[in-house]
MARVEXVO-258530 format. One record per residue (C-alpha): residue number from 1; residue in one letter; x, y, z. Coordinates in steps of 0.2 Angstrom, whole numbers. Last residue first. Layout:
# MARVEXVO-258530
   seq   type      c1      c2      c3
   NUM      A       X       Y       Z
...
***
This chain:
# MARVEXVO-258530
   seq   type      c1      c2      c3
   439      X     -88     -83     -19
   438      X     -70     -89     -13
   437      X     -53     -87     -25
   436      X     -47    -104     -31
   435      X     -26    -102     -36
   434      X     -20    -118     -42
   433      X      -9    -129     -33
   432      X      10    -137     -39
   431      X      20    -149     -27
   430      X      38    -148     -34
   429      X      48    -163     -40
   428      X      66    -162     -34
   427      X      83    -156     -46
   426      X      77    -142     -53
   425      X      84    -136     -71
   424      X      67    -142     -78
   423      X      53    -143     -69
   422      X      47    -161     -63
   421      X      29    -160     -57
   420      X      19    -167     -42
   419      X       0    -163     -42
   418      X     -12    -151     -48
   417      X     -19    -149     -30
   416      X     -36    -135     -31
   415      X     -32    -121     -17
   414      X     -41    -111      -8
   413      X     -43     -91      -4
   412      X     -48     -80      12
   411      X     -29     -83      20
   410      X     -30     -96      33
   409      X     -15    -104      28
   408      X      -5     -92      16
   407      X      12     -98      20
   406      X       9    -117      17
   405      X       0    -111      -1
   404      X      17    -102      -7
   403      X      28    -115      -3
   402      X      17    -128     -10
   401      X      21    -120     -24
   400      X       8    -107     -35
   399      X      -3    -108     -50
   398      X     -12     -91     -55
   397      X     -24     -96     -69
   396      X     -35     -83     -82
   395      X     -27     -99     -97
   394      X     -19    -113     -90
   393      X       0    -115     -79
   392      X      14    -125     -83
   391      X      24    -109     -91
   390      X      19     -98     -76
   389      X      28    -112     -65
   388      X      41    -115     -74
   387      X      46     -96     -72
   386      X      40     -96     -53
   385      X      54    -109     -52
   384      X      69    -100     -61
   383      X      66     -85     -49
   382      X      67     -94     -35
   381      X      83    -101     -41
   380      X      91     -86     -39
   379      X      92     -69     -49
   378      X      83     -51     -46
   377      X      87     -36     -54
   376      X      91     -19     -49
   375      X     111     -20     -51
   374      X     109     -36     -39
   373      X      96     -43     -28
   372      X      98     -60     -24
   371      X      83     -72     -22
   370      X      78     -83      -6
   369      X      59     -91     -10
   368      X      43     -91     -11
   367      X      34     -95     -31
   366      X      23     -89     -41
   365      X      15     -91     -57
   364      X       2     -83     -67
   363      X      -6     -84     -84
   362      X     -13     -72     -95
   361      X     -31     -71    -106
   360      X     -32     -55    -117
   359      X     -50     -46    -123
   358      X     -44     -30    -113
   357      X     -58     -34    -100
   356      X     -48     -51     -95
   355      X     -36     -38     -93
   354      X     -43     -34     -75
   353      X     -46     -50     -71
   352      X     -32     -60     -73
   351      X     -21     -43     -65
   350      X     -33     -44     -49
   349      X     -30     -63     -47
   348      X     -12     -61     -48
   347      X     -12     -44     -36
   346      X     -22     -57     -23
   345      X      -9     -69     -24
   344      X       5     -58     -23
   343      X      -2     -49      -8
   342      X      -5     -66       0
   341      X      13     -71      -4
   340      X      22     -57       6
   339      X      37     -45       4
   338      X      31     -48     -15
   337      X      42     -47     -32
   336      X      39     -45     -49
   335      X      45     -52     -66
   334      X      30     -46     -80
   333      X      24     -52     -97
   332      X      22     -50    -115
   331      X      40     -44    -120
   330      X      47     -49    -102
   329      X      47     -36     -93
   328      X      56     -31     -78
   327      X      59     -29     -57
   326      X      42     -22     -55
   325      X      42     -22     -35
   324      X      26     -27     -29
   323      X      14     -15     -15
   322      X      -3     -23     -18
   321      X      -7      -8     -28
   320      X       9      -4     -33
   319      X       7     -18     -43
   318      X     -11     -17     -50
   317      X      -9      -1     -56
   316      X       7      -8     -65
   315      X       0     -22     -74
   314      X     -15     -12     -79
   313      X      -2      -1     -87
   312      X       7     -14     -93
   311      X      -9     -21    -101
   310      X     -12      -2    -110
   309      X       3       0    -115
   308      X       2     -21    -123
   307      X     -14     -17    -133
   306      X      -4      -1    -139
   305      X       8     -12    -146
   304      X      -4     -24    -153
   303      X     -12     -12    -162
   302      X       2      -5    -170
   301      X      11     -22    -175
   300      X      -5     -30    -182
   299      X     -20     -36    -174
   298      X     -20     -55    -181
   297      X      -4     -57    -181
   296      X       1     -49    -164
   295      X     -13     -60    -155
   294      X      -4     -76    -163
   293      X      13     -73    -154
   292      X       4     -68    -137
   291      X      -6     -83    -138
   290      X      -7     -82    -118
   289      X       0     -67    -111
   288      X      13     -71     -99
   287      X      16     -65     -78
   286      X      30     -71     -68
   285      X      28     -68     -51
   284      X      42     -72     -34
   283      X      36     -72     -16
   282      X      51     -63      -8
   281      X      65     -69       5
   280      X      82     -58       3
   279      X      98     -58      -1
   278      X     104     -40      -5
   277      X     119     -36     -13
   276      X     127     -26       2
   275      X     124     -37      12
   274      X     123     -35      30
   273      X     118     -17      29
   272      X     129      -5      36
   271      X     129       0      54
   270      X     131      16      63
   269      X     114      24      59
   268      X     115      37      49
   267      X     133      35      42
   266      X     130      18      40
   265      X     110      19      30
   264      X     123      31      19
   263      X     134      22      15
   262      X     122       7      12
   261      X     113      17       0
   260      X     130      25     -10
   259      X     135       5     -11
   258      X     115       3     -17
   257      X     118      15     -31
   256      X     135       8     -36
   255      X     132       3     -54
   254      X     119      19     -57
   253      X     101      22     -54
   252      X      91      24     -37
   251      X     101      42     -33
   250      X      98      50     -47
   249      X     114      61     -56
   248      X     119      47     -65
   247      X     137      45     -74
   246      X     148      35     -60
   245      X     162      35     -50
   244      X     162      37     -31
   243      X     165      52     -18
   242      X     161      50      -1
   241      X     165      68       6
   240      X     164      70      23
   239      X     160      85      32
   238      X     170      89      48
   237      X     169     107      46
   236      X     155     112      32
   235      X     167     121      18
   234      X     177     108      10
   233      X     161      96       9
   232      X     150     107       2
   231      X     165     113      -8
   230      X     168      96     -14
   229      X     150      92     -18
   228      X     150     106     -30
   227      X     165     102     -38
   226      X     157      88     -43
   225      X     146      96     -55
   224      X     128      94     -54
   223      X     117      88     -69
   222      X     129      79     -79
   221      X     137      70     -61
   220      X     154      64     -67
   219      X     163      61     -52
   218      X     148      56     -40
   217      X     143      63     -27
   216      X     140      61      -8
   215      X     142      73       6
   214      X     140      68      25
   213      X     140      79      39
   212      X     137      77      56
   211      X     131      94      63
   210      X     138     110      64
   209      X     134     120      50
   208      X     138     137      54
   207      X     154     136      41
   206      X     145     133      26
   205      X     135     149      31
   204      X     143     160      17
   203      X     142     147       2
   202      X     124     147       2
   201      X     124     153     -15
   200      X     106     151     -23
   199      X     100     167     -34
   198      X      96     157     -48
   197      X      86     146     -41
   196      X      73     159     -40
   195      X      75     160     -59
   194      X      73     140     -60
   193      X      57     143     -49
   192      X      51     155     -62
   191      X      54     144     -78
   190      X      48     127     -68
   189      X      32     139     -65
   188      X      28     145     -82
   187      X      31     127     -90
   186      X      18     119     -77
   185      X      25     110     -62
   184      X      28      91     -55
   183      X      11      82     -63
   182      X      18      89     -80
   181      X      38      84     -76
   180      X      32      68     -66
   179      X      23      62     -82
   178      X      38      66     -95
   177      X      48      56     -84
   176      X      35      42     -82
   175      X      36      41    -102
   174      X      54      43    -103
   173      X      54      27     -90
   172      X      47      16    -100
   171      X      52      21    -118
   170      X      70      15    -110
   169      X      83      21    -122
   168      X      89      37    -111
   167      X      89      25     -96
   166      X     110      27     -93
   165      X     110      44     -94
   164      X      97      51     -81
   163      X      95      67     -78
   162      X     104      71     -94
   161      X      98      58    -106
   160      X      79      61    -101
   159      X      80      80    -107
   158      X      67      76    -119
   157      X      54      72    -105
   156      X      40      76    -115
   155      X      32      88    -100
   154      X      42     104    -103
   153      X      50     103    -123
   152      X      45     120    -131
   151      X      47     136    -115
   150      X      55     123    -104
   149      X      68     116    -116
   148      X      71     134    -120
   147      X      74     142    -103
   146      X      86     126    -100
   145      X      96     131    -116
   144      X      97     147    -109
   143      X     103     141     -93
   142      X     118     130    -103
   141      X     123     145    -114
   140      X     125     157     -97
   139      X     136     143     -89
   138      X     139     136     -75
   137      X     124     128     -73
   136      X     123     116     -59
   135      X     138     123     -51
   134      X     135     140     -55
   133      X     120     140     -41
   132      X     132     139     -29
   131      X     132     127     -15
   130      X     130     113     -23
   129      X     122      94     -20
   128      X     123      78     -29
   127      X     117      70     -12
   126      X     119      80       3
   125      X     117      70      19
   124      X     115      80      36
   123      X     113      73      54
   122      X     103      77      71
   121      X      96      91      65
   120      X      80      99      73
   119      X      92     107      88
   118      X     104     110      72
   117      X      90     122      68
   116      X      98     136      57
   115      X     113     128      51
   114      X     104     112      45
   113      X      90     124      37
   112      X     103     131      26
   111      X     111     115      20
   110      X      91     107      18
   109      X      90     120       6
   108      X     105     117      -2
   107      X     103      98      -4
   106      X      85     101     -11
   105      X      95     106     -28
   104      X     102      92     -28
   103      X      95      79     -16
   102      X      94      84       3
   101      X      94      72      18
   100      X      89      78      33
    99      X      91      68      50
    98      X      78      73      61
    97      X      71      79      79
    96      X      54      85      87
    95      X      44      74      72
    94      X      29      72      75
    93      X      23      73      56
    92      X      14      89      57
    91      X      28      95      65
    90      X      40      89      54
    89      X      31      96      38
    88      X      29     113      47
    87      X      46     114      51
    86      X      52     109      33
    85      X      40     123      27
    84      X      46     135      37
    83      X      64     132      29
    82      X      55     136      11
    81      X      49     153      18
    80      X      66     157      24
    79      X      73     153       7
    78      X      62     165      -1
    77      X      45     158     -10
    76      X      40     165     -28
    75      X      25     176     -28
    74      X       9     169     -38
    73      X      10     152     -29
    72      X       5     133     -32
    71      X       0     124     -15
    70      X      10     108     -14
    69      X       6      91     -24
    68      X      20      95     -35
    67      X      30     110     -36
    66      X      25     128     -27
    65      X      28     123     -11
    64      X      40     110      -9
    63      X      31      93     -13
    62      X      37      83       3
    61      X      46      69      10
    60      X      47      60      29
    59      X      53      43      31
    58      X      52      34      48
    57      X      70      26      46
    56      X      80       9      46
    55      X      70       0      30
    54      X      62      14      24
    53      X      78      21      15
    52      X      77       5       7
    51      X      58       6       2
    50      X      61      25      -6
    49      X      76      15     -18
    48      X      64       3     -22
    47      X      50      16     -27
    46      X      65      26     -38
    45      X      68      11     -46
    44      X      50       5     -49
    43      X      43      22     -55
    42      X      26      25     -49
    41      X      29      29     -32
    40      X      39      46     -37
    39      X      21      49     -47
    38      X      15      52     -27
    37      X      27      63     -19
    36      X      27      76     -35
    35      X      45      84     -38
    34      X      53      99     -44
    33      X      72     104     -42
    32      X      77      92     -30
    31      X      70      81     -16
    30      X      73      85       2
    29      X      70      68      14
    28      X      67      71      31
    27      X      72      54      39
    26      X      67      50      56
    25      X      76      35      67
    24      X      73      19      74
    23      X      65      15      58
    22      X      45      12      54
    21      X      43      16      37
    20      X      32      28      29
    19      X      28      48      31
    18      X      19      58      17
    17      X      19      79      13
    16      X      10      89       3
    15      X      12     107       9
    14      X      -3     120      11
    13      X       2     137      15
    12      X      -7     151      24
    11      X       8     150      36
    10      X      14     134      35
     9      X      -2     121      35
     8      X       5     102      33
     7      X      -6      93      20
     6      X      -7      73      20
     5      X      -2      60       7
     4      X      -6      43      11
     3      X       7      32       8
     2      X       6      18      -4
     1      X       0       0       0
***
């Protein structure tokens, strides 16, 4: 399930803000530019990357005013309008006292309030922060060029390959992008708040900021230059500067995205994650449309690629629903995984149903078990299973392990035995049951 997003009052102010996890500590999280809490949710890496940080902290983010979900303004807000906001955010959310972690252009923000309330401040991470406003564009031809991809290109995403190099290909995610830039501001008001931005040099309280520090970028940053980091870190006393290789300005993307994580769940809590390429328990799908090969010859290329948005979509909607993890696609299916098997029999059962309506029939299969997560995907042997398991199972059917029935006793379904079956690449026969929801 999603967080709830909620409305702090700062002055006559409305800020959207959400709270989720459970940690031993609280995590005010500062996003960039523009942002809108609840398309964040809809992209599977950035989702995944929300969940870690959810793992050891009580997670606070927001809209700042004027983006997002947040109250849109006529008058551009000051930097001591934006602090107030954080205050109110955290009251609303309970918060007496918080680490602050700010992204990009957030990072400066969250810089200024750290020096003003350290009493609130209990820690500081700057992710692909600056300073100085020259360190994001530090030229006059780069600003201009922004101006003009606002004015003719906001809300196609066109500048994917800067944001986020390594996903310039990936239809998938330029269309979320494009998304988050509409839902995140109009044209007029990314212009105006870049203008605002302008002005940003917080170089003359670096000093003041007394609190544990920790400024993380990497080296070749397209968005933010490095330098910027290393004057952060330079001018805050006792900062320090984890400085790693890489291309991607976004947190959640990059080679070394979950090293960054783990730095930083260490420096915030005093101990790193015992693996640092995760090994964990998760109910496994694997989703297929049936007859997909004969579907696309009948309807034609066109049409059966926009028969396949509109399943993905459904696909997705369903996911986040019952809180999966979209690892990939598979052409004419889906790999995903579950922190619990009822929710991933339940999402199974809504997916059959819901595309049932597009005039397609799928197939599920699922499967429990230990998988390793690595550079965003997931591998194992669990993985291998559920795959045998959606290839053995009928049309509008969810077929599940005897792993997956023993860990939903009780649950408000049954089960129909389809018996013993020998999957290739396992080495025991494996009890196979098929889904039967109750009237």
């Amino acid at each position: 399930m999603l967080p709830t997003t909620r409305y702090a009052k700062s002055g006559s102010v409305h800020v959207a803000y959400q709270v989720f996890g459970n940690g031993d500590i609280d995590l005010v999280f500062v996003p960039g530019f523009v942002s809108n809490i609840e398309i964040d949710w809809e992209e599977p890496h950035f989702a995944r990357w929300l969940r870690r940080l959810a793992n050891f902290a009580r997670v606070i983010t927001f809209d700042k005013r004027g983006t997002g979900l947040s109250d849109r303004l006529e008058i551009l807000p000051t930097m001591d309008e934006r602090m107030d906001d954080v205050r109110a955010v955290m009251d609303a959310a309970g918060s007496k006292q918080a680490a602050i972690m700010g992204l990009s252009e957030g990072g400066s923000l969250a810089t200024v309030f750290a020096a003003h309330y350290p009493e609130r401040c209990s820690a500081l991470v700057l992710w692909g922060a600056f300073a100085k406003f020259n360190s994001w564009f530090p030229t006059s031809d780069r600003l201009e060029s922004f101006f003009e991809y606002v004015e003719a290109g906001w809300g196609t995403g066109a500048n994917i390959g800067v944001w986020a190099p390594s996903k310039k290909d990936d239809a998938e995610f330029h269309k979320w992008f494009a998304k988050r830039e509409r839902a995140s501001a109009s044209p007029a008001a990314a212009a105006a708040l870049m203008r605002m931005n302008m002005m940003i040099d917080i170089s003359g309280i670096l000093r003041y900021v007394r609190v544990p520090t920790l400024v993380v970028h990497r080296t070749d940053d397209p968005v933010v230059n490095v330098e910027g980091g290393r004057y952060l870190a330079n001018g805050i006393p006792n900062a320090r500067l984890l400085e790693l290789p890489g291309t991607e300005h976004l947190p959640f993307f990059g080679d070394n995205a979950d090293q960054l994580t783990d730095e930083v769940v260490e420096f915030l809590t005093g101990l790193r994650p015992a693996v640092s390429d995760d090994r964990v328990l998760a109910t496994v799908l694997l989703t297929d449309i049936v007859g997909s090969t004969r579907h696309a010859e009948t309807m034609g290329d066109r049409r059966w690629r926009d028969l396949l948005d509109v399943h993905n979509a459904v696909f997705r909607r369903e996911l986040a629903r019952f809180r999966g993890a979209e690892v990939k696609t598979t052409g004419d299916g889906f790999l995903a995984t579950f922190d619990g098997p009822g929710r991933a029999i339940q999402c199974s059962l809504a997916l059959i149903a819901s595309v049932r309506s597009l005039g397609i029939e799928i197939r599920t299969g699922l499967h429990t078990g230990e998988v390793e997560i690595r550079d965003r995907d997931v591998r194992g042997i669990a993985v291998h299973v559920a795959a045998r398991v959606a290839a053995l199972a009928e049309p509008n059917e969810c077929l599940v392990t005897r792993t997956v029935k023993d860990l939903v006793a009780g649950a408000d379904v049954d089960f129909s035995e389809r018996g013993k079956r020998d999957l290739k690449g396992i080495a025991e026969a494996i009890d196979l049951f098929a889904v039967v929801p109750r009237r």
